[in-house]
BAFI-3210 file (N, C-alpha, C; in Angstrom, 3 decimals, decimal comma, padded with zeros to 6 digits):
// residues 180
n [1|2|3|4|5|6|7|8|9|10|11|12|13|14|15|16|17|18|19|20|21|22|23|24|25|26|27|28|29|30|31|32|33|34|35|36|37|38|39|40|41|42|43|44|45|46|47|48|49|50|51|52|53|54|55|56|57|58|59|60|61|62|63|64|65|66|67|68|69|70|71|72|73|74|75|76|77|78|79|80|81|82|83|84|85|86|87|88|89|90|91|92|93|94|95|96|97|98|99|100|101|102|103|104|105|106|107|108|109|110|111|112|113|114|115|116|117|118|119|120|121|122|123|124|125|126|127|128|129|130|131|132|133|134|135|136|137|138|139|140|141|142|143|144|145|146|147|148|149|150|151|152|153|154|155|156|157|158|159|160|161|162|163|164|165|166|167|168|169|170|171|172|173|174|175|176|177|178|179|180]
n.u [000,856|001,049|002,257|000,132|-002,400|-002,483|-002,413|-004,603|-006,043|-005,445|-006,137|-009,088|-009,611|-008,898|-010,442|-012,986|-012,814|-012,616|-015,007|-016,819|-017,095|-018,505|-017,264|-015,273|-016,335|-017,161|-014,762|-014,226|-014,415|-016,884|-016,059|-013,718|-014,802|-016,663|-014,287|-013,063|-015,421|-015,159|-012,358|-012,675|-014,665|-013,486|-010,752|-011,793|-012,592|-012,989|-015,344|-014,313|-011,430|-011,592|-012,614|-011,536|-010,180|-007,396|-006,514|-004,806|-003,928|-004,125|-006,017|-004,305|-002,836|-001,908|-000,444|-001,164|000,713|002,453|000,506|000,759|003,261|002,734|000,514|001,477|003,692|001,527|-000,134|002,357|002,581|000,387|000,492|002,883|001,575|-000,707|000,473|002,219|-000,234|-000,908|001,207|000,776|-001,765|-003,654|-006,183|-007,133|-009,461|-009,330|-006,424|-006,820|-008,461|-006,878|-004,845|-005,952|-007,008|-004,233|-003,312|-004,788|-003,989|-001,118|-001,865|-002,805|-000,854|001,122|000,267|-000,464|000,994|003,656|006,411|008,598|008,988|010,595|013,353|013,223|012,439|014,698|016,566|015,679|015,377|018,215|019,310|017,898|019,798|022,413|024,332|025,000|026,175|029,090|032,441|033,711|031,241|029,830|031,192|031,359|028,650|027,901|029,639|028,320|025,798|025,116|024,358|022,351|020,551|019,783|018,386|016,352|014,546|014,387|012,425|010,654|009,544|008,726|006,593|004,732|004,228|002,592|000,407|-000,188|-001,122|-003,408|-004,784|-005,729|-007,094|-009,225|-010,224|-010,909|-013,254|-014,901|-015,161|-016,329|-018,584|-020,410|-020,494|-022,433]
n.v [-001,178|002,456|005,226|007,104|005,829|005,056|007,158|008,337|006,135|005,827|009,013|008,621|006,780|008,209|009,555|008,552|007,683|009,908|010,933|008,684|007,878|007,998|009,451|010,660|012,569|014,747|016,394|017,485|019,750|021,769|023,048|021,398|018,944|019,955|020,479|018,178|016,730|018,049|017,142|014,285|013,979|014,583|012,848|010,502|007,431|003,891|001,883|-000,872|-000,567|000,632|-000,338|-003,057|-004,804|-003,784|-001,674|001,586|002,421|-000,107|-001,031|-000,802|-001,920|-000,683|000,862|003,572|005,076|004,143|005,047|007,717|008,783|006,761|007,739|010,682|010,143|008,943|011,105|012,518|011,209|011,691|014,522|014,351|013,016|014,647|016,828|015,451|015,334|017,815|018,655|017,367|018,489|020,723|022,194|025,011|025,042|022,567|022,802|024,470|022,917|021,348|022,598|023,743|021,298|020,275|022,571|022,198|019,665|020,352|022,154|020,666|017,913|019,684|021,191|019,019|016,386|014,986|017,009|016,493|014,537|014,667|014,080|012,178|009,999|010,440|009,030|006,697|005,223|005,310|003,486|001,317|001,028|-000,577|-002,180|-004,750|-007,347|-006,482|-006,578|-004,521|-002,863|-004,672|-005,209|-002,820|-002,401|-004,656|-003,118|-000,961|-002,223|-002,319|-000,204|000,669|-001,694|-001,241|001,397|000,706|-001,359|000,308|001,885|000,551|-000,467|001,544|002,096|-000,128|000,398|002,374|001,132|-000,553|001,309|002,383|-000,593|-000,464|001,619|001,272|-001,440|000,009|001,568|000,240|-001,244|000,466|002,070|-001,130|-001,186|001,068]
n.w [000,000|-000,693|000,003|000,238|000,275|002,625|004,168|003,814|004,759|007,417|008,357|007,506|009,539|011,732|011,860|011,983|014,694|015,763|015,735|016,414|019,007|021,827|024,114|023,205|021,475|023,124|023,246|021,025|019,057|017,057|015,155|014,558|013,735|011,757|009,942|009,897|008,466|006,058|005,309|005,010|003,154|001,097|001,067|000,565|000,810|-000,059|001,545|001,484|001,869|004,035|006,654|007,196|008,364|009,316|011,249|011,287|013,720|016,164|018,498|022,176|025,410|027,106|030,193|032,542|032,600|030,607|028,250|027,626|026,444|024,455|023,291|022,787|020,596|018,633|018,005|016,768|015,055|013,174|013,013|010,951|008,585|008,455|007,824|005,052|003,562|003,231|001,541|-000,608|-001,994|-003,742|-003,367|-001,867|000,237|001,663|002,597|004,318|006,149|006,618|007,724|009,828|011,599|012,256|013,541|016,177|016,808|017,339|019,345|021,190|021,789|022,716|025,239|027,016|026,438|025,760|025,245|024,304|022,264|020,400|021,059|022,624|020,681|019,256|021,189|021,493|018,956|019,028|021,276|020,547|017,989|018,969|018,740|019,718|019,147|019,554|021,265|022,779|023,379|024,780|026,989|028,119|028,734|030,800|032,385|033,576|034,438|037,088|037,759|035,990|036,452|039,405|038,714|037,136|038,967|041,100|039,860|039,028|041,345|042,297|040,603|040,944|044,005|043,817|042,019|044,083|045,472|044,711|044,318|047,237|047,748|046,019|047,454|049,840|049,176|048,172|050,573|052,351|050,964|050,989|054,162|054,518]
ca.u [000,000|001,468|002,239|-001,351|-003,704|-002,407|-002,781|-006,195|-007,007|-005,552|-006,831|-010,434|-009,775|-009,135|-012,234|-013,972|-012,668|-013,309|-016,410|-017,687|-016,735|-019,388|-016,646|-014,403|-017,397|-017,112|-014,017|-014,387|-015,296|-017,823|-015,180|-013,079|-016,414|-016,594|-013,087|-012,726|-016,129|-014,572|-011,156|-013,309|-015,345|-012,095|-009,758|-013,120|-011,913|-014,050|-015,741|-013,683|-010,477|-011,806|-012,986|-010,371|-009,426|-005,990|-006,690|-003,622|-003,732|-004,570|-005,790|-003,765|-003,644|-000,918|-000,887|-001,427|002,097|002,617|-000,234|000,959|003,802|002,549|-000,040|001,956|003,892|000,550|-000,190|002,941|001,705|-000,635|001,221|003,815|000,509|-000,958|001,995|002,131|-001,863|-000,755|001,998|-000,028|-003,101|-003,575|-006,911|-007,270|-010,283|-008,624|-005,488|-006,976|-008,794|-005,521|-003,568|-006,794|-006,480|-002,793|-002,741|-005,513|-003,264|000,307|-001,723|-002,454|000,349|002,168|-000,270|-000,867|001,728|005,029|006,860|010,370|009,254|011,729|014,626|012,772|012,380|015,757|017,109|015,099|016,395|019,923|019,266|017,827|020,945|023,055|025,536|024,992|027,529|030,521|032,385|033,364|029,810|029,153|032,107|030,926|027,440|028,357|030,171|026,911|024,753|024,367|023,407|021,206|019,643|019,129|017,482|015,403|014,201|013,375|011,185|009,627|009,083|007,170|005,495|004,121|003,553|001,453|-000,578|-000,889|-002,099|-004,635|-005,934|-005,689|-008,136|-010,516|-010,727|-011,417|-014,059|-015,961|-015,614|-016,914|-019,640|-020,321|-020,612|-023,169]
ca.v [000,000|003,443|006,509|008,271|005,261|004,801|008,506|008,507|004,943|006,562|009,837|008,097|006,364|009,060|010,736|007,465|007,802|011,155|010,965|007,627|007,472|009,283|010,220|011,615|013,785|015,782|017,192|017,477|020,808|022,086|023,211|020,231|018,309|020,511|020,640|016,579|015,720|018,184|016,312|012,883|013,599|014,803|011,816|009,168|005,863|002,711|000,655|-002,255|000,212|001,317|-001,617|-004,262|-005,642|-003,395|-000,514|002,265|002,450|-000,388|-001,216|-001,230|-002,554|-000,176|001,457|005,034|006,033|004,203|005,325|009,056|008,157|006,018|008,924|011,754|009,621|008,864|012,640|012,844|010,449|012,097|015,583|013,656|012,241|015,785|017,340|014,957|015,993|019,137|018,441|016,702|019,099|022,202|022,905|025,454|024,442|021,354|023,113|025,589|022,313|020,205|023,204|023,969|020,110|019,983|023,063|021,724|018,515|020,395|022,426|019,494|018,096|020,821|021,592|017,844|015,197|015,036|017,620|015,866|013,853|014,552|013,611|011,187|008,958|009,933|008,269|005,085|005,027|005,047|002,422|000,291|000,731|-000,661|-002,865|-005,917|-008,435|-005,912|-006,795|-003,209|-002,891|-005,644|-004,909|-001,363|-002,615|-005,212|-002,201|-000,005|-002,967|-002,565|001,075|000,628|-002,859|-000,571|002,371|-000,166|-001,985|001,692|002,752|-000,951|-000,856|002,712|001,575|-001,758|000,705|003,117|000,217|-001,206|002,240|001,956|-001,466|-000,585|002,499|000,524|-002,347|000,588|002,396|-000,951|-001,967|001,845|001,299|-002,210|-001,120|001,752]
ca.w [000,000|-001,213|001,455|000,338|000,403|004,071|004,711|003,737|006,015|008,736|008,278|007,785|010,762|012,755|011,542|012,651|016,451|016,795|015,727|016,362|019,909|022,305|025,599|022,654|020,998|023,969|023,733|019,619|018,895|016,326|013,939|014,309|013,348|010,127|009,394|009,617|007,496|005,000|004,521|004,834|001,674|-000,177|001,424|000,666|000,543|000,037|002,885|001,782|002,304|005,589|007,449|006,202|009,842|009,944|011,714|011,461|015,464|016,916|020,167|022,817|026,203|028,088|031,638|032,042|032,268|029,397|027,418|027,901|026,071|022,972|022,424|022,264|019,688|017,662|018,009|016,000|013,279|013,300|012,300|009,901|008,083|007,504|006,987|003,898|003,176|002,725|000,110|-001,760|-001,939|-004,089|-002,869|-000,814|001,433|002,201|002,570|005,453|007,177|007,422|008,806|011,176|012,453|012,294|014,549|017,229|017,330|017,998|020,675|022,380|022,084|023,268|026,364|027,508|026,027|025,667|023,987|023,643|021,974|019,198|021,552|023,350|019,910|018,691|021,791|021,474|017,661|019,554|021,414|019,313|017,244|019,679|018,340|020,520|019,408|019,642|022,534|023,390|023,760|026,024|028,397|028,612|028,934|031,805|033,617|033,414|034,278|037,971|037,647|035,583|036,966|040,141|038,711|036,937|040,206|041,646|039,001|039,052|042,799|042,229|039,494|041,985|045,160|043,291|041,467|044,732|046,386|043,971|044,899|048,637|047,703|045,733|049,108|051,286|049,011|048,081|052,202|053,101|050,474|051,619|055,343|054,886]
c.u [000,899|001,040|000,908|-002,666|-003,248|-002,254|-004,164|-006,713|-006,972|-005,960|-008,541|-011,095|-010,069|-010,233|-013,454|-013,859|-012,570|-014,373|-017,256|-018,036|-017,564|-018,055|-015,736|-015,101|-017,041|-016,098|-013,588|-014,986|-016,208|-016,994|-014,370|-013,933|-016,460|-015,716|-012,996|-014,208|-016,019|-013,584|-011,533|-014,413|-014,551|-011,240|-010,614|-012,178|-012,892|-014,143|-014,813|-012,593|-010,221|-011,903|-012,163|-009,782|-008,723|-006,356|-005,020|-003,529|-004,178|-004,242|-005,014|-003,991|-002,975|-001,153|-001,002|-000,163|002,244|001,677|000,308|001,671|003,359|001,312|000,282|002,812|002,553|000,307|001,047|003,024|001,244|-000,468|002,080|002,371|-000,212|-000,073|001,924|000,807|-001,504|000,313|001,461|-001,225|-002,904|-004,655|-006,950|-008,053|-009,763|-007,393|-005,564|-007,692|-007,306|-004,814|-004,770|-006,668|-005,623|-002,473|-003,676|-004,706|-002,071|-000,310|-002,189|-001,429|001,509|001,867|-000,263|-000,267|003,141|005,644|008,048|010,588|010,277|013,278|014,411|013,183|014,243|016,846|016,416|015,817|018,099|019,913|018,895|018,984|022,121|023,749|025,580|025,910|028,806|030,716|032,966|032,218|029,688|030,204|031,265|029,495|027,817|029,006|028,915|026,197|024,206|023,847|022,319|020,165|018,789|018,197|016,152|014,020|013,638|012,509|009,915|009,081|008,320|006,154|004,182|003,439|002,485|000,546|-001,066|-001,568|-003,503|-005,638|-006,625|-007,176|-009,573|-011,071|-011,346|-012,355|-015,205|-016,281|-016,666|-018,713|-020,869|-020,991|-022,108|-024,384]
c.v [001,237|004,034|007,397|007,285|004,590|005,891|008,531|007,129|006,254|007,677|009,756|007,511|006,872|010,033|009,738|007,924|008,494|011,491|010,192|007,012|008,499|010,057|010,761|012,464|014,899|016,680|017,851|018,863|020,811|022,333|021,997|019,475|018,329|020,198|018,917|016,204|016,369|017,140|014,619|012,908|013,998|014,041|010,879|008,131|004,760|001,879|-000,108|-001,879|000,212|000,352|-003,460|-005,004|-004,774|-002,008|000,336|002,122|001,763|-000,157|-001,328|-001,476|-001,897|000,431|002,800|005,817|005,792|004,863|007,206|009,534|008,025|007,226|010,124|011,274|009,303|010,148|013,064|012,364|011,703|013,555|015,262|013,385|013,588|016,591|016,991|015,090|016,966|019,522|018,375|017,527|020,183|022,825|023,597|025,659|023,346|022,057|024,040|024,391|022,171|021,565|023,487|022,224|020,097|021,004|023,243|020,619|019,299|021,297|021,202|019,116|018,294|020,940|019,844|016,519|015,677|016,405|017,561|014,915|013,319|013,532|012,445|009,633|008,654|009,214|006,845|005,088|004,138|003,736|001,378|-000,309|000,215|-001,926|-004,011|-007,234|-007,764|-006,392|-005,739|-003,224|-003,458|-005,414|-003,799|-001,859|-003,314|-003,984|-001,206|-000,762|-002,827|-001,203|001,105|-000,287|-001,768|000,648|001,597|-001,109|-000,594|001,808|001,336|-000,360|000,381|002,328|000,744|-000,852|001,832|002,450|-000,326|-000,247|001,874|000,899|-001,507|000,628|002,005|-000,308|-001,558|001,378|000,986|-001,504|-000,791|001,800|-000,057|-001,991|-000,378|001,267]
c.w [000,000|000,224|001,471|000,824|002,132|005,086|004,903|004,455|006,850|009,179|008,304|009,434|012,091|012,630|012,236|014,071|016,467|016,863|016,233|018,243|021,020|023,639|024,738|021,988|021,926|024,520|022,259|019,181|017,549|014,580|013,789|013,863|011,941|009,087|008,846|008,456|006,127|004,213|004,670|003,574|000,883|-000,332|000,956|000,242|000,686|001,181|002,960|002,244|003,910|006,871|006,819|007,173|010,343|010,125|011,635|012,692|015,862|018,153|021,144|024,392|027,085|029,338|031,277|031,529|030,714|028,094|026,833|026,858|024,434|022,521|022,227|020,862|018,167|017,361|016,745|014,311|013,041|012,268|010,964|008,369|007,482|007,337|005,282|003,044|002,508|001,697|-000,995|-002,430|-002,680|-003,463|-001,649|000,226|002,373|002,544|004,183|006,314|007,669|008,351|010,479|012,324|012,624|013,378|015,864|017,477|017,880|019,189|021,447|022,751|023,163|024,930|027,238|027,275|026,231|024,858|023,698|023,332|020,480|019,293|022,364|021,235|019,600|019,630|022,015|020,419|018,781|020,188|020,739|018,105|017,414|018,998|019,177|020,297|019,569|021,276|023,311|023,785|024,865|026,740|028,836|029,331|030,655|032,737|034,117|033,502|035,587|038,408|037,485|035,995|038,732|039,928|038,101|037,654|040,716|040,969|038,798|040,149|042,623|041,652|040,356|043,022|044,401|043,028|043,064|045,920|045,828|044,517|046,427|048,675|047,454|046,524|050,046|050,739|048,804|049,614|052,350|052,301|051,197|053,394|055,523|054,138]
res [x|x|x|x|x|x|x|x|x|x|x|x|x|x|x|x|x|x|x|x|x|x|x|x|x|x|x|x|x|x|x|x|x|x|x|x|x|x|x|x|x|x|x|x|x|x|x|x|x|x|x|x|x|x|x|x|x|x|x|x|x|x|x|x|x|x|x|x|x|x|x|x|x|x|x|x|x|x|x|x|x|x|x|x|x|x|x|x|x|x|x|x|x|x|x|x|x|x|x|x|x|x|x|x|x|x|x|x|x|x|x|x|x|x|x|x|x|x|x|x|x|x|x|x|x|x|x|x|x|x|x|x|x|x|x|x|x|x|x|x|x|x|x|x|x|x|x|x|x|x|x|x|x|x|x|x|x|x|x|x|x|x|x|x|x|x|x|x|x|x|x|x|x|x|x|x|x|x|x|x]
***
């Protein structure tokens, strides 16, 4: 599938879940409404297109922290995706939605996600690129292992006592409940 007919899913898509979804209606304004069922009868793509199993974003199943995270990253799809809309486009109706969505997504964004996430990815990249059979590498690594194994274990063990404030809250609002 070509870089436009997977602009226009995912662009459909995301016209689906902002629309289709009633607890996200309500934060969807009136113009965003407009703006999106504009560039959804100019993007149109066929049912069979649309509903084909492979959603651009699926589901996922992450915690909150993490979620925080993987949607300021989609958010950036998101921009990358009309960014490329707007290459492509001479019209200028379509040309004044995408930048009107494109600049309701970077204030979010901006106000409520991440906003490093430039340097945030390009240090995953890095890692990821890590050279793992060198054995420079793995010495170095091995010397930097019990640092890191401990900051690792901290941020676990928060992770665990927070989750398990949580369940300790929910026992004592279902007892308090329960009692009265």
């Amino acid at each position: 599938m070509d870089v436009l007919s997977r602009a226009v899913m995912c662009f459909c898509l995301m016209g689906w879940m902002t629309l289709g979804w009633s607890n996200a209606a309500q934060f969807t304004s009136i113009n965003m409404k407009r703006n999106i069922d504009k560039l959804k009868v100019h993007y149109k793509i066929s049912k069979d297109q649309l509903f084909n199993g492979n959603p651009v974003f699926p589901k996922d199943t992450f915690e909150d922290s993490e979620q925080r995270v993987l949607m300021s990253v989609v958010l950036d799809v998101y921009l990358s995706i009309f960014g490329q809309m707007l290459n492509q486009t001479g019209d200028q109706e379509m040309i004044e939605s995408l930048k009107y969505v494109k600049g309701k997504i970077q204030d979010l964004q901006k106000h409520y996600f991440l906003g490093r996430i430039p340097e945030l990815r390009t240090h995953l990249q890095n890692l990821w690129a890590i050279e793992t059979s060198d054995t420079t590498v793995q010495g170095k690594a091995l010397s930097e292992f019990i640092t890191i194994y401990e900051k690792a274990s901290k941020l676990a063990l928060k992770f665990h006592l927070k989750k398990d404030n949580r369940r300790k809250r929910r026992q004592a609002q279902r007892l308090k409940s329960h009692i009265m």
